[in-house]
C-alpha positions in Angstrom: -2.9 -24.2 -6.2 -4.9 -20.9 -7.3 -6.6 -21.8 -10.3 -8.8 -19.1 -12.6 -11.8 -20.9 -11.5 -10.5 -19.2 -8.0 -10.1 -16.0 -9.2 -13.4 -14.3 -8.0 -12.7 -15.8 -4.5 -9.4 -14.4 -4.4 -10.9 -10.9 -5.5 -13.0 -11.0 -2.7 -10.1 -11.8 -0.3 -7.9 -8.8 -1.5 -11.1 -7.0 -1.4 -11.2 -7.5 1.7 -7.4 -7.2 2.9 -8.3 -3.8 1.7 -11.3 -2.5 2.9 -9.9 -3.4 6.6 -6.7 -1.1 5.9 -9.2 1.8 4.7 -11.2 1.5 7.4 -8.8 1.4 10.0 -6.6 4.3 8.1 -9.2 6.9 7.7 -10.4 6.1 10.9 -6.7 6.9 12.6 -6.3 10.0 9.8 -5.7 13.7 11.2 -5.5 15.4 7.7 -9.5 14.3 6.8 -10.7 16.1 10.8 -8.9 19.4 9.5 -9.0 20.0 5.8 -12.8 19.7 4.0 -12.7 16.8 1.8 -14.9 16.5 -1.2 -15.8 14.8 -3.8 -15.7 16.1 -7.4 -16.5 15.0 -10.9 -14.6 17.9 -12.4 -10.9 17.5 -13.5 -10.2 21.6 -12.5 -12.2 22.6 -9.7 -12.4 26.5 -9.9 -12.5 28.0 -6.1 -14.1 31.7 -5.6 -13.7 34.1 -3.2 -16.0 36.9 -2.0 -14.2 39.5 0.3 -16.5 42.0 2.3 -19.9 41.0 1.7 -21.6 44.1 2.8 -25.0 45.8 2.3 -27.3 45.3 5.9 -29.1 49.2 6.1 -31.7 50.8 8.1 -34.9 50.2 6.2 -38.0 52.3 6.4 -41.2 51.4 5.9 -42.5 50.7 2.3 -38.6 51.0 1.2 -36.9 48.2 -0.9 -34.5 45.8 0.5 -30.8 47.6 -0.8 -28.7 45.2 -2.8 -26.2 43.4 -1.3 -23.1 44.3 -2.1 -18.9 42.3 -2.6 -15.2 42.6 -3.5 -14.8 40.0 -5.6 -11.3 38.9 -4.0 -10.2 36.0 -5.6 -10.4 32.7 -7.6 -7.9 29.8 -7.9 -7.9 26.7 -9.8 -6.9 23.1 -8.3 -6.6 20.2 -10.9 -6.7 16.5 -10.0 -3.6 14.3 -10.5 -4.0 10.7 -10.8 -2.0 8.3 -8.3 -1.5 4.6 -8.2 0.2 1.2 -7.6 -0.1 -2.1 -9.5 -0.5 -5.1 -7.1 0.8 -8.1 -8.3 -0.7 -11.8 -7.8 2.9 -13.6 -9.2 2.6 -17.6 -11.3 4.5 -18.3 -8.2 1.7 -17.5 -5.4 -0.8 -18.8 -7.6 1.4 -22.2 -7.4 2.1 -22.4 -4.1 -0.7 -20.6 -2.5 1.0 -18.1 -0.8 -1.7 -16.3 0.9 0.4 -15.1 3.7 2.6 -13.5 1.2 -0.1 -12.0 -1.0 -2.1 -10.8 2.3 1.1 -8.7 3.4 1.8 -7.4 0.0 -2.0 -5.5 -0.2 -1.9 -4.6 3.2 1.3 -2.9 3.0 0.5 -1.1 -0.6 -3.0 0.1 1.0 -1.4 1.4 4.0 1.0 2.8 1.5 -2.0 5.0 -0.1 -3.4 6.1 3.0 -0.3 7.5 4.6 0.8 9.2 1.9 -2.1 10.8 1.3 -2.7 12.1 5.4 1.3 13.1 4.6 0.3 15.5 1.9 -2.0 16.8 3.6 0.0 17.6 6.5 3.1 18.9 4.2 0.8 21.6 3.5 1.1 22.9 6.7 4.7 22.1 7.1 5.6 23.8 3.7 3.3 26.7 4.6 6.2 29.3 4.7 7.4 28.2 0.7 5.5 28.9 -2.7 7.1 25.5 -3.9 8.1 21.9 -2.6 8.5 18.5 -3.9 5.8 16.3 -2.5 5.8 13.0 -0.5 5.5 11.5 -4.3 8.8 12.8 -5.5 7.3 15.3 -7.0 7.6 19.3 -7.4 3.8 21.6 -6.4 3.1 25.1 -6.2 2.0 26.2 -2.9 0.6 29.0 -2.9 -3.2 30.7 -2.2 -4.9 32.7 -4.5 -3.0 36.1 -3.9 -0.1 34.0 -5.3 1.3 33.7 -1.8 2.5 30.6 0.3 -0.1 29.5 3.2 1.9 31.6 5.9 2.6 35.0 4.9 3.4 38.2 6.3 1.4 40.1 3.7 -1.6 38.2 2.6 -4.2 40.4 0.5 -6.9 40.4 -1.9 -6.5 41.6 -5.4 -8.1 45.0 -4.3 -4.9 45.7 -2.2 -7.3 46.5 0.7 -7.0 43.9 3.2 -3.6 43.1 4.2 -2.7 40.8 7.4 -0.9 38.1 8.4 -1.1 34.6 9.4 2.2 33.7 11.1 2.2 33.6 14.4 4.4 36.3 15.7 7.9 36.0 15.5 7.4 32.1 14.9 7.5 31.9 19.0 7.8 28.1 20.7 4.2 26.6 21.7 3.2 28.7 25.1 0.4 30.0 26.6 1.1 33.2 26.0 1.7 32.8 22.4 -1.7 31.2 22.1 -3.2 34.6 23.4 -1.3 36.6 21.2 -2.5 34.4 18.1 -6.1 34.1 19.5 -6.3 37.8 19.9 -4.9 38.7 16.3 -7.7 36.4 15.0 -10.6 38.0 16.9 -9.8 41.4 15.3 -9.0 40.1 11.7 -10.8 43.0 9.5 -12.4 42.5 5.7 -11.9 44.6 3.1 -14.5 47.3 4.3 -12.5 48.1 7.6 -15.3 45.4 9.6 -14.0 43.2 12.2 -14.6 39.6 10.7 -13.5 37.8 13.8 -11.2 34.3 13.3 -12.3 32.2 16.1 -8.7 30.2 16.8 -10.6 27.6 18.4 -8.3 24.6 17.4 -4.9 23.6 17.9 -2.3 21.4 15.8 0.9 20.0 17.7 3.3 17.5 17.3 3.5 14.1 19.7 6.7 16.3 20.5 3.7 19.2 22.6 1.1 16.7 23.2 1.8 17.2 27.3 2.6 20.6 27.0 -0.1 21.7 25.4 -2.4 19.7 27.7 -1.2 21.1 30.4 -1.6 24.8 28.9 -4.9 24.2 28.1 -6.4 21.9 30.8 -4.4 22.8 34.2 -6.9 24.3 36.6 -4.1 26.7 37.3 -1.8 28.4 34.9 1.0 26.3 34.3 4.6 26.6 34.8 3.7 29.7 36.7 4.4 30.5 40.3 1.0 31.9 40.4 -2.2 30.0 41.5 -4.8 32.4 39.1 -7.3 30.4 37.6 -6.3 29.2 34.0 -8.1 31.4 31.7 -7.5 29.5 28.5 -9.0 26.8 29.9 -12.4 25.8 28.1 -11.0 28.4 25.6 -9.7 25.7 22.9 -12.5 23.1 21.6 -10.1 20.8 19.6 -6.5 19.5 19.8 -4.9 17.3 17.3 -1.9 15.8 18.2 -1.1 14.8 14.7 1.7 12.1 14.3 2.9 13.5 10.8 3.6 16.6 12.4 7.0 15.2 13.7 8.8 15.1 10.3 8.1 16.3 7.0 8.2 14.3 4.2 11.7 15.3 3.3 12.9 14.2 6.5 13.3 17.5 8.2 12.5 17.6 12.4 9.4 19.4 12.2 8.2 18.7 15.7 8.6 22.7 17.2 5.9 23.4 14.6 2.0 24.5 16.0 -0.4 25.1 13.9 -4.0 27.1 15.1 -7.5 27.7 13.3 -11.1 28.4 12.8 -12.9 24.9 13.1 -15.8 26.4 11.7 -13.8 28.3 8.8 -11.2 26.0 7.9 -12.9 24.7 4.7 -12.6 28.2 3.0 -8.2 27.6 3.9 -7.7 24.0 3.6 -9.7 21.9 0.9 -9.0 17.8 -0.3 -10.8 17.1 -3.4 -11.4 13.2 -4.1 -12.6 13.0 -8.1 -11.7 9.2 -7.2 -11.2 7.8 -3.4 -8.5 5.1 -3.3 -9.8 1.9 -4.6 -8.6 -1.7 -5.5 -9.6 -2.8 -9.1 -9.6 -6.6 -10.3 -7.6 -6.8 -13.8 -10.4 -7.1 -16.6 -9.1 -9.4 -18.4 -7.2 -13.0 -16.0 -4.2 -14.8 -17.8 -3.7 -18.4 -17.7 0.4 -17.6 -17.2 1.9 -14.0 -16.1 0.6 -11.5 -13.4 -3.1 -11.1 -12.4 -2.5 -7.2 -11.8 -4.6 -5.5 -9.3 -4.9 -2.0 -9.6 -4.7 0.7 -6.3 -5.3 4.0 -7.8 -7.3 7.1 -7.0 -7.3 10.7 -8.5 -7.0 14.1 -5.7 -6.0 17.5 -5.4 -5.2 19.5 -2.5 -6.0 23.4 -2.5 -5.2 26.5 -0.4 -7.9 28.8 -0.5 -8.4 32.3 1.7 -5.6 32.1 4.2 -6.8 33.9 7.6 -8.6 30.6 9.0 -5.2 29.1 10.0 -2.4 30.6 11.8 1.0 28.8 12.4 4.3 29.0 13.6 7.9 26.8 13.0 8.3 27.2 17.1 11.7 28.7 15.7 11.1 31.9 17.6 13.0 34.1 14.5 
């Protein structure tokens, strides 16, 4: 029988049920290689962006540096929301030592935390085309940038009205090679708000377990695949990362999302897609232990999840409309 003399003991086994299941989550994760994740000790984290950084002149001797000079494009505000799950060690356990029981009960909350949170992440991408959704909590977000637009737009721009573009990949085509050029290309001459080429490097590639061969054998084929043709493959080398990312198969709401591909700037993405940890997912010993009734462990950890500047990611429902 678990007595209250075994109470630190047991802490130190759920403890431990759950560091396993965080290790092994985050480990397996997709969402935490592609969005920056931070930590943050403010409750509304206030994100600023500078279009068109400009100001690199001729300089002639004895002259003063010029200033450097901005558009001030855009700011947006992401505010954490606290989630959570109260893991119950029951009289009845205690009585009869039910370790077994107790060991699935963490593991499967933990788990729980983990997946919802790499399914929130990528619901951001599968929402991308809608301003609002209801979340794999139940409940309802705004999804939108800081021009007030969702993540994939036709007609993305900064508050100056001077830099307009957009991050769908034409016509929402099906995953191919040649609608990887097309994206890729669009990205290289993305312009800033002065009229300069600011290229997006699509170096990166989302898919579904749905595209995992056929996007391998886009990319990695010596020859051009599913071509007569034996040219060399151009876009081989071209891509640096693929993630075939599991959630990418269904949304949270239960919609088929595998047709969807998703491609972007590894060494941009942070400025797009940003995960902001105040508190990382933890398991918390009750303060006080009762002789009868619950010992409650608590699982709870506060996040937010922001879209900023929306170039760095291009994507398409593989809908071809």
């Amino acid at each position: 029988m678990i007595t209250q003399s075994d109470f630190p003991k047991l802490t130190d086994y759920v403890d431990d049920i759950f560091n396993e299941v965080a290790k092994t989550s985050v480990a397996d994760m997709k969402g935490n290689k592609i969005f920056r994740v931070r930590d943050t000790s403010l409750r509304s984290f206030e994100h600023l962006i500078l279009h068109g950084m400009s100001g690199i002149q001729e300089v002639t001797p004895g002259q003063d540096f010029p200033n450097v000079t901005s558009e001030e494009g855009d700011s947006i505000t992401w505010t954490q929301r606290q989630y959570g799950a109260k893991v119950s060690v029951t009289e009845e356990m205690r009585m009869f030592d039910r370790y077994s029981q107790l060991e699935s009960i963490v593991r499967s909350i933990s788990t729980d935390a983990f997946d919802k949170i790499d399914q929130s992440l990528a619901d951001v991408l599968l929402y991308g085309t809608a301003t609002t959704y209801t979340d794999v909590y139940g409940k309802s977000v705004a999804a939108v940038g800081p021009d007030g637009l969702a993540l994939f737009s036709a007609s993305h721009s900064n508050n100056l009205n001077t830099d307009v573009f957009s991050n769908i990949i034409t016509s929402n085509p099906a995953l191919s090679r040649a609608a990887i050029v097309t994206a890729r290309k669009l990205g290289l001459t993305h312009k800033d708000p002065n009229g300069m080429i600011r290229p997006v490097h699509l170096d990166s590639i989302i898919v579904s377990p749905e595209n995992e061969d056929l996007i391998e054998r886009i990319l990695y084929s010596e020859k051009m695949s599913g071509t007569g043709n034996n040219d060399l493959n151009p876009m081989k080398g071209k891509i640096k990362n693929v993630y075939v990312w599991e959630r990418m198969q269904t949304r949270s709401d239960g919609t088929d999302t595998s047709a969807y591909w998703f491609m972007f700037d590894s060494s941009k993405i942070g400025e797009t897609l940003n995960c902001l940890f105040a508190k990382r997912p933890v398991l918390q010993a009750p303060e006080k232990v009762y002789k009868n009734g619950n010992w409650d462990y608590a699982l709870n950890y506060y996040n937010t999840i922001g879209i900023g500047y929306a170039p760095y990611i291009f994507g398409s429902t593989g809908a071809g409309a």
